[in-house]
C-alpha positions as CSV (number, residue, x, y, z in Angstrom):
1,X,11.3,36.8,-7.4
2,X,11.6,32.9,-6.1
3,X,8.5,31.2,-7.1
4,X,8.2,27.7,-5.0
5,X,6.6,25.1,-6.9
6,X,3.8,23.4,-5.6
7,X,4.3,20.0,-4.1
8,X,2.8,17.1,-6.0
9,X,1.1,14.5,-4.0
10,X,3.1,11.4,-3.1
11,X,0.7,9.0,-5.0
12,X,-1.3,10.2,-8.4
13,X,-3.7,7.1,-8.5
14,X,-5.7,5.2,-5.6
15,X,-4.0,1.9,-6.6
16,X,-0.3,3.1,-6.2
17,X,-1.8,4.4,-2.8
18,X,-3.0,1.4,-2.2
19,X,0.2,-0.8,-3.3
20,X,2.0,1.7,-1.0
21,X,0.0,1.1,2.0
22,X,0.5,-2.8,2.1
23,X,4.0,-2.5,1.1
24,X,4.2,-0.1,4.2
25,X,2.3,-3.0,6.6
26,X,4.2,-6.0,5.5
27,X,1.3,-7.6,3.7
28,X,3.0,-7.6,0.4
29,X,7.3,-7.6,-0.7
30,X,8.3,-7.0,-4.2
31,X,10.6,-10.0,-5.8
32,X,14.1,-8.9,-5.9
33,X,15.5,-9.8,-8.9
34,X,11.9,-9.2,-11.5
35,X,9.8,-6.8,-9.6
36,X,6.7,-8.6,-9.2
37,X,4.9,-8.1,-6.0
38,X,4.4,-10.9,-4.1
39,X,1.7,-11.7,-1.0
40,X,3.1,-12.4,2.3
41,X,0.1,-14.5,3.7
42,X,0.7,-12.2,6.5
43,X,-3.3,-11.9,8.3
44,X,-1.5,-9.3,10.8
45,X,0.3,-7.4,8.3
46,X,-3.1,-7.5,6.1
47,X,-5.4,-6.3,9.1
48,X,-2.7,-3.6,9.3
49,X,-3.2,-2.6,6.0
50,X,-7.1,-2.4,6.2
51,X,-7.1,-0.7,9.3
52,X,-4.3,2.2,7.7
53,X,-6.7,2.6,4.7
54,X,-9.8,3.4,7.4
55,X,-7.9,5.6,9.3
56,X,-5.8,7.4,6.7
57,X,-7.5,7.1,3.2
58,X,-6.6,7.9,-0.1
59,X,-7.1,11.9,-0.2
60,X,-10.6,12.6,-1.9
61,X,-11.6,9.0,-1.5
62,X,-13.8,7.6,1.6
63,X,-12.6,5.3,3.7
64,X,-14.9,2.2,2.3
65,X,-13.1,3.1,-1.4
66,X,-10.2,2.6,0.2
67,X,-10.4,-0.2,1.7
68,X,-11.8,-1.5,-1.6
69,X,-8.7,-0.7,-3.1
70,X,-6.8,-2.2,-0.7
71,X,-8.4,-5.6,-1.2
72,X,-8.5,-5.4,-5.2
73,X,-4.6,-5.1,-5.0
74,X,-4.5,-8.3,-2.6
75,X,-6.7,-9.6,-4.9
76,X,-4.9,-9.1,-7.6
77,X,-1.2,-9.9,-6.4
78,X,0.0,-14.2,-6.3
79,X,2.1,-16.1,-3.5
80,X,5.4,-16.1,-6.3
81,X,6.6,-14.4,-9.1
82,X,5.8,-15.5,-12.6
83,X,9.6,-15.0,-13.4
84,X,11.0,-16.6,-11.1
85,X,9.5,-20.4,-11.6
């Protein structure tokens, strides 16, 4: 008999989510040639962001960790990438 496996979850941890969800917005781009991310300074693309992580949080997290999350990894990425000066 065929067992199916079960389908791992597309993120494992709520920052990957939340690196995920402000690539998906436009509020962050990843450099092309080192792989840091880099902010926009997009305020549209960030609001997007936010508002994604209210509406569709992290699964097991509330929306108010989420949007945490969301900040802490804007917090945490610069305008350029370290390699690239």
């Amino acid at each position: 008999m065929l067992k199916l496996k079960q389908k791992r979850p597309a993120y494992r941890r709520l920052e990957g989510w939340a690196i995920g969800v402000l690539l998906a917005a436009g509020a962050i781009k990843e450099c092309d040639d080192h792989g840091y991310m880099q902010c926009r300074g997009d305020p549209d693309a960030r609001q997007r962001a936010y508002d994604t992580a209210r509406e569709e949080p992290f699964p097991g997290c509330s929306p108010t960790d989420a949007v945490a999350a969301v900040h802490d990894v804007l917090g945490a990425v610069g305008e350029t990438c370290p390699d690239c000066r």
